[in-house]
MDAnalysis code that builds the backbone (N, CA, C; Angstrom):
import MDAnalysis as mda
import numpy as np

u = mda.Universe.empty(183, n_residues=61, atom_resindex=np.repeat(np.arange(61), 3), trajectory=True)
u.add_TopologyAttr("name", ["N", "CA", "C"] * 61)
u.add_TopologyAttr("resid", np.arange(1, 62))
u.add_TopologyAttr("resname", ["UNK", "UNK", "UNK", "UNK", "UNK", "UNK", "UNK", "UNK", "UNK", "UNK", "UNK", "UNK", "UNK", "UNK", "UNK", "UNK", "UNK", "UNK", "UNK", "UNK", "UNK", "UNK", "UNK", "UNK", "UNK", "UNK", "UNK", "UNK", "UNK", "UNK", "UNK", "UNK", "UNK", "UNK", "UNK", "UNK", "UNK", "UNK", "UNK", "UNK", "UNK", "UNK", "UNK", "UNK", "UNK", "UNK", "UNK", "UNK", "UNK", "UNK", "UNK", "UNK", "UNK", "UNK", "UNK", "UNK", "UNK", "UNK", "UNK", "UNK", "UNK"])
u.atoms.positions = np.array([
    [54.094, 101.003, 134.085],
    [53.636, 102.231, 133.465],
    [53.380, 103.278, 134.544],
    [54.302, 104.732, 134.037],
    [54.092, 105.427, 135.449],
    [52.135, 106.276, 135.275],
    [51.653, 106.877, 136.341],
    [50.229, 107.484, 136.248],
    [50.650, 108.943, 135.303],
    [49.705, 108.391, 134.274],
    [49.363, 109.174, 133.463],
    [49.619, 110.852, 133.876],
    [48.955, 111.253, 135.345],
    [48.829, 112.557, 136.249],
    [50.028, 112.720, 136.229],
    [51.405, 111.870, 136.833],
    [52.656, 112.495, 137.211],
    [53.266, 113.444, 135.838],
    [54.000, 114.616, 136.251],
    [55.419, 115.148, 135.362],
    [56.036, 115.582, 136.410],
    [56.940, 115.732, 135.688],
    [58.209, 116.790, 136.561],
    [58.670, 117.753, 135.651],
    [58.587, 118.699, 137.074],
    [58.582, 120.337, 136.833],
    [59.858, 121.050, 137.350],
    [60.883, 121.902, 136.896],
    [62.248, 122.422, 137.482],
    [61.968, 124.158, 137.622],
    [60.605, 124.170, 137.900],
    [59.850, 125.732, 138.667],
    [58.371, 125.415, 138.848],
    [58.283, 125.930, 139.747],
    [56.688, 126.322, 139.984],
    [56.559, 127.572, 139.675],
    [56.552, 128.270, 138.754],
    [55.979, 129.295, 138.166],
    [57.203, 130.839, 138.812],
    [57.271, 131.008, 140.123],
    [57.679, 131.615, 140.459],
    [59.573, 131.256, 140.769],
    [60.119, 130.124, 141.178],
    [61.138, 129.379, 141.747],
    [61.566, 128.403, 141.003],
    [62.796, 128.981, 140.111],
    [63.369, 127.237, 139.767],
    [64.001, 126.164, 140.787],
    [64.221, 125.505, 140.427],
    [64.940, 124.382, 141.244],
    [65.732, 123.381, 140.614],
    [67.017, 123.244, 141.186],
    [68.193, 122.831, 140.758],
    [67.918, 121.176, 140.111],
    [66.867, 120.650, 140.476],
    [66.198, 119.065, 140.220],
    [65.105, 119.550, 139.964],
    [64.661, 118.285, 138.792],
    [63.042, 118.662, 139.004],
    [62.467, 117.889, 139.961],
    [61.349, 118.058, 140.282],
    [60.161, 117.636, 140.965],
    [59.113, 117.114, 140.834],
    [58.597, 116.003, 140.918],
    [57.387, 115.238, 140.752],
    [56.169, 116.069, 141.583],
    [54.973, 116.225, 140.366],
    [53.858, 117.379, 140.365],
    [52.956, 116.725, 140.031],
    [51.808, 116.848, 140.783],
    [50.409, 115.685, 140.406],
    [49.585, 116.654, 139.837],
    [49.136, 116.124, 138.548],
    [48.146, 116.912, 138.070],
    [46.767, 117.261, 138.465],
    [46.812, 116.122, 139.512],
    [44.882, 115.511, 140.183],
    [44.850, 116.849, 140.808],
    [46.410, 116.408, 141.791],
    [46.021, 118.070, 142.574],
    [46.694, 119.022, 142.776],
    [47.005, 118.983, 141.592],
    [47.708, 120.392, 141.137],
    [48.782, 121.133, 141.832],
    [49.492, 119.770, 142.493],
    [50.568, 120.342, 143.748],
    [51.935, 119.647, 143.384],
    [52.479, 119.897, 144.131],
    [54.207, 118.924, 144.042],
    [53.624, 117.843, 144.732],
    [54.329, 116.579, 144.471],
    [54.223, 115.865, 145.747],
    [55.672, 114.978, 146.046],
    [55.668, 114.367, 147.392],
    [56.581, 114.428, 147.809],
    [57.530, 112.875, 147.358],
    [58.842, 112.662, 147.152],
    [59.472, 111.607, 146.210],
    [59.107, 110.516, 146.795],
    [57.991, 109.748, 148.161],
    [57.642, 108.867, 148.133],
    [56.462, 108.746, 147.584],
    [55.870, 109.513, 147.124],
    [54.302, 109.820, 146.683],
    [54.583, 109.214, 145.141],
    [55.884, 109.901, 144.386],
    [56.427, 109.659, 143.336],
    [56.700, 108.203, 143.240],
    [56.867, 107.366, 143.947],
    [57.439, 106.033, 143.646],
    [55.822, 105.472, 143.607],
    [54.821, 105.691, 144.026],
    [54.031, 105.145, 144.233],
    [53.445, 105.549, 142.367],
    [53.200, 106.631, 141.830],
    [53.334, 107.149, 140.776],
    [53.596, 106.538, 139.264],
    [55.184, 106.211, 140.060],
    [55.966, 105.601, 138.803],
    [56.026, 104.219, 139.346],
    [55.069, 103.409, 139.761],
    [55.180, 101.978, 139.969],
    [56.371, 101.549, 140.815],
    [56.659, 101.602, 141.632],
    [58.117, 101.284, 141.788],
    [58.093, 100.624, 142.757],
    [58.724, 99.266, 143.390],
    [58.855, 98.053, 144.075],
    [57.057, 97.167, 143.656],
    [56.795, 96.916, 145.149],
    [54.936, 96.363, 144.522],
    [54.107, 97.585, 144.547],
    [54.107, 98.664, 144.051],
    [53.224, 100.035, 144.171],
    [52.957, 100.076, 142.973],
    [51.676, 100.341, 143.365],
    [51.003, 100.869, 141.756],
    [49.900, 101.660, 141.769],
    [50.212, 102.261, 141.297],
    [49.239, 103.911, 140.715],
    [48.039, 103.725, 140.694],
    [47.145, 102.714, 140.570],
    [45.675, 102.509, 140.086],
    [45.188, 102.051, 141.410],
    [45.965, 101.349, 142.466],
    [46.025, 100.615, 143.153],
    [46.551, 101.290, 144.650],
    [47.482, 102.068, 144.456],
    [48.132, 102.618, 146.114],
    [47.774, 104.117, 146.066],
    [47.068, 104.876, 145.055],
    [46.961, 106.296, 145.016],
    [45.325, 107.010, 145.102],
    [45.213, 107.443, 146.389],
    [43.710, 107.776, 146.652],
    [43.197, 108.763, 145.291],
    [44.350, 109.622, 145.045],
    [43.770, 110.502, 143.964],
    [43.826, 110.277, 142.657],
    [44.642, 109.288, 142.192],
    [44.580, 108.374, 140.852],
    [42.898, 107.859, 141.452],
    [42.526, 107.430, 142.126],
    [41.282, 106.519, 142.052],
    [39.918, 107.411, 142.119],
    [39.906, 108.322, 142.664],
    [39.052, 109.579, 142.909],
    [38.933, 109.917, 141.538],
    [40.008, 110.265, 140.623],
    [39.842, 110.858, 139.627],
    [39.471, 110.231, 138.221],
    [39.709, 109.050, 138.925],
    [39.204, 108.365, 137.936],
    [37.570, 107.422, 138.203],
    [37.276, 107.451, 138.775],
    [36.544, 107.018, 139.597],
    [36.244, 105.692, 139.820],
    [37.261, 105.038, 140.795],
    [37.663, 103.626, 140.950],
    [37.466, 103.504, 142.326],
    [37.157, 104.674, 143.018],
    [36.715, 105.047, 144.521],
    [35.299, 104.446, 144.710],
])
């Protein structure tokens, strides 16, 4: 199950972009496509577990 926080966005308000982009809602930024795997679970990574700001925000910190 990917974190609830991730979408992907094909502008930041001002700039489209030809792909979209993985955008964290925690902090309100892009982040970068290894940040994203961590996100969307992917190999042994997991969102609840490898993401300081999934845990902050939820408060698992």
């Amino acid at each position: 199950m990917a974190c609830p926080y991730l979408s992907y966005r094909d502008s930041d308000g001002e700039t489209s972009f030809e792909v979209e982009r993985a955008y964290c809602e925690v902090i309100e930024g892009f982040v970068s496509p290894m940040r994203a795997d961590v996100c969307n679970d992917r190999g042994a990574l997991s969102h609840e577990a490898d993401c300081e700001f999934y845990r902050e925000e939820t408060g698992r910190d």
